[in-house]
C-alpha positions in Angstrom: 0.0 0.0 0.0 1.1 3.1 -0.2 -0.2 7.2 1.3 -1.5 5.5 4.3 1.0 6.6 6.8 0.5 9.9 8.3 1.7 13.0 6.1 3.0 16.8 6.2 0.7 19.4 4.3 3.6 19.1 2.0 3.4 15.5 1.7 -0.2 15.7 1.2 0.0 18.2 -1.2 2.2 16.3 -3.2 -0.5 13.0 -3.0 -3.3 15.0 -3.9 -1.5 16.5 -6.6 -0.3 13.1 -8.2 -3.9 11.3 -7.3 -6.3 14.0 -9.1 -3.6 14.3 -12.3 -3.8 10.6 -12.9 -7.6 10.7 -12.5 -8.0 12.9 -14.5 -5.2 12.3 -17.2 -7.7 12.4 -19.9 -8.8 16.3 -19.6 -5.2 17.8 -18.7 -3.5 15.9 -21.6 -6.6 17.8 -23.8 -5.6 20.7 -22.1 -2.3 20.2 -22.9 -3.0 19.7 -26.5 -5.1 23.0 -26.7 -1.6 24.9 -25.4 0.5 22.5 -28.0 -1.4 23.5 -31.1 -1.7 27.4 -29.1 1.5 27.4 -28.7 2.3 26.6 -33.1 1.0 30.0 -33.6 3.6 32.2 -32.7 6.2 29.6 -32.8 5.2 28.5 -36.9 2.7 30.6 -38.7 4.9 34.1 -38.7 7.9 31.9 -40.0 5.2 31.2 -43.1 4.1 34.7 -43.6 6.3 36.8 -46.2 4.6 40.5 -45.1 7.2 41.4 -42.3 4.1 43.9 -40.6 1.9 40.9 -40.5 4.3 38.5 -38.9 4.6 40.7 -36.5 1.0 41.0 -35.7 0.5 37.0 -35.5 3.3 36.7 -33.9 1.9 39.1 -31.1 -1.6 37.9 -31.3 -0.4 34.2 -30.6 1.7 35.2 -27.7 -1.5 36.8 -26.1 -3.3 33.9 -26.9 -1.1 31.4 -25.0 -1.3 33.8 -21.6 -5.3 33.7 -22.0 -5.5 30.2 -22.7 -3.0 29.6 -19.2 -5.9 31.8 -17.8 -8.5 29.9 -18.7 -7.0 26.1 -18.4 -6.2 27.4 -14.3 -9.8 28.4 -14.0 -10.7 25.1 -15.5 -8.2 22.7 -13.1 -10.0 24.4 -10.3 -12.8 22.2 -10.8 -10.2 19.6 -10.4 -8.7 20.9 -7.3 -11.8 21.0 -5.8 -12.9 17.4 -6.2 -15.0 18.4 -9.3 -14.3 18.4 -13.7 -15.5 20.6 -16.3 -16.1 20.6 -19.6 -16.3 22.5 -23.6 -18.4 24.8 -22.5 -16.7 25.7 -19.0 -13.3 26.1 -20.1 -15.2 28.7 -23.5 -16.6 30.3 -20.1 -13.4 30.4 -18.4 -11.9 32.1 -21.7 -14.1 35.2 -20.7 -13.8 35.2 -17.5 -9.8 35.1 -17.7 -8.9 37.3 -20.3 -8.2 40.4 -18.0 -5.6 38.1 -15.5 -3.8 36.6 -19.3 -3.2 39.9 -20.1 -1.4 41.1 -17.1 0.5 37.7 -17.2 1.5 38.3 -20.6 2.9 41.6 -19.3 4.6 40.2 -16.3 6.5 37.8 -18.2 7.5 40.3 -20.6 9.0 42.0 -18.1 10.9 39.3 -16.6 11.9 38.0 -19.6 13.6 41.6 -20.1 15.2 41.4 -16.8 16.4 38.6 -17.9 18.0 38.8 -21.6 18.3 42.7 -21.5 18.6 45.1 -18.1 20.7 42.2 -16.5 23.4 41.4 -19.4 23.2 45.3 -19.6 24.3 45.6 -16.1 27.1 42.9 -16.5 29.0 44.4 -19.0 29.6 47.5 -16.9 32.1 45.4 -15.4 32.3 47.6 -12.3 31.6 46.8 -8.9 28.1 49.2 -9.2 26.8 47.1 -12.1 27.7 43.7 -10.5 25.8 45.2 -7.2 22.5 46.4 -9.7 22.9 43.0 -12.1 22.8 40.9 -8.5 20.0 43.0 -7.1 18.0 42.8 -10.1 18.3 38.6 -10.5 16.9 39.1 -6.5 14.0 40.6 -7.9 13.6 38.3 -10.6 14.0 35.1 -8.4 11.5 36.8 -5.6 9.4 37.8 -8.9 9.2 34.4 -9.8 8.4 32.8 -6.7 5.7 35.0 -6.0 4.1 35.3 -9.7 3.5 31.3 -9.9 0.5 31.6 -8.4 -0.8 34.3 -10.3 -3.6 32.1 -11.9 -4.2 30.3 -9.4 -4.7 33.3 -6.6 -7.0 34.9 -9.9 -9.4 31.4 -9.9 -9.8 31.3 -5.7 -9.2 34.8 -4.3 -10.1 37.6 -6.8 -10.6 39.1 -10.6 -8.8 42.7 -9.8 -5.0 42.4 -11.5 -3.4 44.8 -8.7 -5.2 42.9 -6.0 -4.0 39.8 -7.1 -0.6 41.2 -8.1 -1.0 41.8 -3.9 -1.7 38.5 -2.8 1.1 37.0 -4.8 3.7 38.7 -2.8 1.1 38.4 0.4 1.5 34.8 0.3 5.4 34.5 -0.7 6.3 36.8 2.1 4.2 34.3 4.5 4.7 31.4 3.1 8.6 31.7 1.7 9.6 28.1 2.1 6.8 26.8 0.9 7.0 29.4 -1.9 10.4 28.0 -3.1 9.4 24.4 -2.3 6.3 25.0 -5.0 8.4 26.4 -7.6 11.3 23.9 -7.9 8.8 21.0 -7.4 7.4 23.2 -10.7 10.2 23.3 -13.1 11.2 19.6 -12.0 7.4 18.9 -13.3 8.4 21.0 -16.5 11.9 19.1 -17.0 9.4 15.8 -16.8 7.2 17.3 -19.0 9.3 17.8 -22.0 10.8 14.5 -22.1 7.2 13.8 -22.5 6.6 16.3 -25.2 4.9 18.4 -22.5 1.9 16.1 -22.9 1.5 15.4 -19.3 2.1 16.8 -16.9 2.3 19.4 -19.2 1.4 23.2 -18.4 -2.1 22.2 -17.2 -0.7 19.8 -14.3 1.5 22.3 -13.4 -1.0 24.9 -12.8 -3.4 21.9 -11.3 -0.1 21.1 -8.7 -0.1 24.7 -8.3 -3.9 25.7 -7.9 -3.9 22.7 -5.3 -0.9 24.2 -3.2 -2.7 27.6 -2.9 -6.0 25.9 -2.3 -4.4 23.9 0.7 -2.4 26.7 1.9 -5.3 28.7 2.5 -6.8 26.5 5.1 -4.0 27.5 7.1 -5.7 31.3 7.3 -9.1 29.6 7.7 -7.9 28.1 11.1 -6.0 30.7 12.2 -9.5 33.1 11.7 -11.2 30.2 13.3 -8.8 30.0 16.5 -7.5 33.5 17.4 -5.0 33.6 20.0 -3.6 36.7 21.0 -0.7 35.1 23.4 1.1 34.0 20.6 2.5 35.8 17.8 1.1 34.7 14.3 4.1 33.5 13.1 5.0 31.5 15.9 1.9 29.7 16.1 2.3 26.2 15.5 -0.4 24.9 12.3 -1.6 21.9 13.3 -1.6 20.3 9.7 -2.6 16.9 11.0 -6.0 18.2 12.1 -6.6 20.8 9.4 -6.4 17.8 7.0 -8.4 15.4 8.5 -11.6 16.0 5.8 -8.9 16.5 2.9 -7.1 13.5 3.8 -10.9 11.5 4.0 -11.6 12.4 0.6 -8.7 11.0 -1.0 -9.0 7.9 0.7 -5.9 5.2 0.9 -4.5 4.3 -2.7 -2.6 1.2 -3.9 -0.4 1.0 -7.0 -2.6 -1.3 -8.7 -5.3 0.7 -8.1 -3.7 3.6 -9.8 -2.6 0.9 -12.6 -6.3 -1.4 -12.3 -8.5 0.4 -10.7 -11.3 -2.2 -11.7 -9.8 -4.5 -9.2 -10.6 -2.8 -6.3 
């Protein structure tokens, strides 16, 4: 048998992610197919078009594109998250609903993407003890950027639709939460190392936002309990979470799981 000894949020986290992508492989390998062929159209079509000013302009409209359809497939892997699925016509729904948060991505990333091949190497070639100082402050504020941005989507499908407020709460839970912040976003890009020796089929973007949709949605019942169970003797942040008990439902839900029930589940 195996997730039947008793767990650390962490450790559940990480069962609950793995459980809810393999049942529901079928609908996050769609969604991964939707960001494939999404992902052809700024990568393929301006490499076909000879008018230099229209290139351009696919080129663009494609890279949108992909940031709305993130927007829209971490609306949809909510459902997942919370015990549910979705369908067509909920993730054309989630298109509309997500637009506004895609955009602001779109700009975020441009931005660290220009911190990155840009203001950075700029800063480095100074070769001077004042641009190494601004080059090393500004890869701080890209890794910080990154660690809080990840859950972007995901803080936009549970929290709120306002782009500053979330911008807000990205940096509200990193601050709070910084190991688990970090923890998130290598067990991210390990997901995204497994995902393109598998042609980023699965887990693929859409299990990446489901791990990460499920890491905010856990990490909030922390905040739930501590509203629940004020103490004013202790200091917030030397309170100790009792995870265990917090977890109890969560952990119900999910049940015990064998290999071969991942593998045949009609046996069981």
């Amino acid at each position: 048998m195996i997730f039947t000894y008793p767990v650390t949020m962490t450790g559940f986290l990480i069962k609950k992610a793995f459980c809810d992508l393999w049942d529901n492989m079928f609908l996050i390998v769609l969604l991964n197919l939707g960001f494939i062929a999404s992902l052809a159209i700024p990568l393929l079509l301006p490499r076909i078009i000879p008018v230099p000013a229209l290139s351009a302009a696919v080129l663009a409209v494609g890279i949108i594109w992909l940031f709305l359809y993130l927007a829209a497939a971490a609306l949809s892997v909510k459902a997942i998250s919370d015990y549910g699925s979705f369908g067509f016509s909920d993730f054309g729904e989630n298109v509309k609903a997500g637009w506004p948060a895609g955009l602001v991505m779109g700009l975020i990333c441009l931005v660290l993407y220009a911190m990155v091949t840009i203001i950075i190497p700029f800063y480095l070639h100074i070769e001077s003890p004042v641009g190494l100082f601004l080059a090393a402050a500004i890869f701080w504020t890209f890794a910080l950027s990154l660690a809080s941005f990840q859950f972007f989507f995901a803080i936009r499908a549970r929290l709120g639709t306002k782009p500053l407020k979330v911008i807000k709460k990205c940096f509200i839970i990193f601050f709070d939460n910084p190991g688990f912040s970090v923890f998130c976003l290598f067990y991210s890009l390990v997901m995204l190392v497994v995902s393109g020796l598998l042609a980023f089929l699965f887990p693929g973007p859409a299990g990446i936002l489901l791990f990460l949709d499920e890491a905010l949605r856990l990490r909030l019942l922390k905040y739930d309990w501590l509203e629940a169970n004020p103490d004013t003797n202790t200091p917030y942040r030397k309170r100790k979470i009792p995870w265990n008990t917090i977890l109890i439902e969560e952990k119900e839900k999910i049940g015990t799981r064998s290999f071969r029930s991942f593998i045949f589940p009609w046996k069981d």
